[in-house]
N, C-alpha and C positions, 0 to 999 in steps of 0.2 A: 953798146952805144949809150951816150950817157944825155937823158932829157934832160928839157932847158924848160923851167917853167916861168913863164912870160909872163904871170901874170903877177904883180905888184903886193905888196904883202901887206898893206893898208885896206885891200880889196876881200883877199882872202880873209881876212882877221874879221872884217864886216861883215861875211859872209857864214862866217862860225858863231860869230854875233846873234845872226837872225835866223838861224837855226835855233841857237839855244831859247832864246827868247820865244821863239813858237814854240817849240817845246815846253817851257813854265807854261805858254798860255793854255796851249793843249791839259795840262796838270792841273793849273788854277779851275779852269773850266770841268774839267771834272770834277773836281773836290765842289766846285758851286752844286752839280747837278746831284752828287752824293747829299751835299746837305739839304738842297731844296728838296729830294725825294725822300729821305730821312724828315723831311719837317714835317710832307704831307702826312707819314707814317704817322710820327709820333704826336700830331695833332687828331687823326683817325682816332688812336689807340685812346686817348684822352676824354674824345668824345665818347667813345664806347664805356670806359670808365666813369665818365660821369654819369651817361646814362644808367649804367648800372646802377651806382651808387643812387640816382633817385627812383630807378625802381626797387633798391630794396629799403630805399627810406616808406614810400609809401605801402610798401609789403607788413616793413613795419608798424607802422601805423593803423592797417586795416587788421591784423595782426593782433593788434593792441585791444581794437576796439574786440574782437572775439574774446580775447582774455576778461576782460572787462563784462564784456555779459554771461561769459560761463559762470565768473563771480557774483553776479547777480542773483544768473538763476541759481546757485548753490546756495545763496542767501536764504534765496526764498522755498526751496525745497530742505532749508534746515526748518525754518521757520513754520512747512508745513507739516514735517516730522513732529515737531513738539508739537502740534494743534491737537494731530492726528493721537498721540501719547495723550494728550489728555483727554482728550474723545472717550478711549480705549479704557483711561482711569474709572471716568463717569459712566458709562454705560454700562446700563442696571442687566444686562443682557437678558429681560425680560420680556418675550413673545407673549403681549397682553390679547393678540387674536387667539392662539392658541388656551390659553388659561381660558379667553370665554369661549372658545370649538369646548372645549373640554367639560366648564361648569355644564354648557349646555346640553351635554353627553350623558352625563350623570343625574341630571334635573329629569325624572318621570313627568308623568301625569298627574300625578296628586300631589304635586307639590307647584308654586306661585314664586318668584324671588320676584321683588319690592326695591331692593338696592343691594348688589354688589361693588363694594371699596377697597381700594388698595391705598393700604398706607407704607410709607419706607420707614426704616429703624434699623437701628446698631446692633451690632450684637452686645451680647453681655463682655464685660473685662472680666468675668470671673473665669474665664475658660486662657487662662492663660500659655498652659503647655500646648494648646491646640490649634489648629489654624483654621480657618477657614476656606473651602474651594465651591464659588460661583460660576453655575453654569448658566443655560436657557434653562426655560420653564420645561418641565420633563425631563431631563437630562441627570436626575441625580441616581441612575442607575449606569446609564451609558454614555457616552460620547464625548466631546472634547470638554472641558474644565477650564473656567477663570478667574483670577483672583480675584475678588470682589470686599465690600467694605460696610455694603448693607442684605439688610434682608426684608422681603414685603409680607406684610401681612394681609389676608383679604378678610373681610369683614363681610358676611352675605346674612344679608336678613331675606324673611317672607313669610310664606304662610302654608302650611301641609292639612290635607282633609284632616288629617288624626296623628296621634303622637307620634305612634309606631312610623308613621311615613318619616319622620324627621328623626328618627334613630336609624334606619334603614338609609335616608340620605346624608346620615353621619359616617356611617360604616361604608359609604360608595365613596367616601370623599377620603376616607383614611386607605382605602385601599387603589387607589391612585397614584399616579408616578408622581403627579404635579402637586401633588401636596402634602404637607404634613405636619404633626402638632395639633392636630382637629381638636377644636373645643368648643361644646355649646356652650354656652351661655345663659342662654334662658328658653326655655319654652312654656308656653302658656296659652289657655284657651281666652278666645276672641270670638266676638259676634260680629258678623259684615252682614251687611244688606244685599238683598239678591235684588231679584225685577220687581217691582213694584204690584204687580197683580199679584204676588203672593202676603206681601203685607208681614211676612216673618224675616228674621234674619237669621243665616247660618251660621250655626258654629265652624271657628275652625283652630288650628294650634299655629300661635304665632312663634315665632322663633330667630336667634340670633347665631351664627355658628362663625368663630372665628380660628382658623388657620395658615399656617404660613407656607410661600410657594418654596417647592423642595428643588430649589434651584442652586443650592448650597450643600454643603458638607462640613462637618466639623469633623477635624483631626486631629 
């Protein structure tokens, strides 16, 4: 049996029409809803970007300023390098407590010191193959060694009962770590006044003994 279809072909055709056409809209509508969800995306992602990018601009920047003061402080711990260098240059590396524990040591009873002097001095240029090694004051037997540029001389004056005492404290002074080169000078006798109820004055041996501290070496 063969169908009759009744219905007019103007209708039909309209029909196919608004199908296709929902269809595109159905499409179009998506492809919107792809982009708007794509926009929120790629708007997200941008912001995240940006944010990035100014957290590592300010990273940079606090960054910066660390570099900046590391260089500073490098500046200034060069600057206290050379201070500290010439410190090390200048310094006589002479323990003046020790030298007087020491004169103190070796000064008996019969003897008076009047003024002990430390003067500094060069060595001589005639020692030219030689070198010179400055330590502390007692140390030219043992312990660490430093270059040095001068050397001190002590100057002790005073006064001993009798001669013999001041040759005896020439010979204590040469046989000492802290010193050397012992040379008197002069010794001579002097009259000081005692107490007054005696109305005489004492003889005694005045004397000047000059030595250098053996803080050095020559080589």
């Amino acid at each position: 049996m063969k169908e009759i279809d009744l219905l007019p072909e103007w209708y039909t055709s309209g029909k196919r029409k608004q199908q296709n056409l929902r269809s595109q809209y159905m499409v179009l509508a998506g492809v919107v809803v792809v982009m708007v969800v794509w926009n929120f995306i790629s708007a997200g992602s941008l912001s995240s970007a940006r944010a990035q990018l100014e957290s590592g601009s300010v990273l940079l920047k606090k960054s910066q300023v660390v570099i900046d003061n590391a260089a500073q402080i490098t500046a200034q711990l060069d600057r206290l390098s050379q201070k500290a260098e010439l410190l090390e240059q200048i310094d006589s590396k002479v323990d003046i407590a020790s030298v007087l524990c020491e004169l103190s040591f070796l000064v008996d009873g019969k003897i008076v010191l009047s003024d002990v002097g430390l003067e500094a001095g060069s060595f001589e240029q005639k020692q030219k193959n030689g070198g010179v090694r400055v330590a502390g004051a007692g140390a030219n037997k043992k312990g660490d060694e430093h270059s040095g540029q001068v050397k001190f001389t002590v100057i002790i004056r005073g006064v001993a009962d009798q001669t013999a005492d001041v040759g005896k404290f020439v010979r204590r002074l040469e046989e000492s770590d802290y010193f050397s080169d012992v040379s008197l000078q002069f010794s001579r006798s002097k009259t000081i006044k005692t107490a007054p109820a005696d109305g005489k004055g004492r003889e005694v041996s005045e004397f000047e003994i000059n030595c250098n501290l053996a803080n050095y070496r020559v080589q």
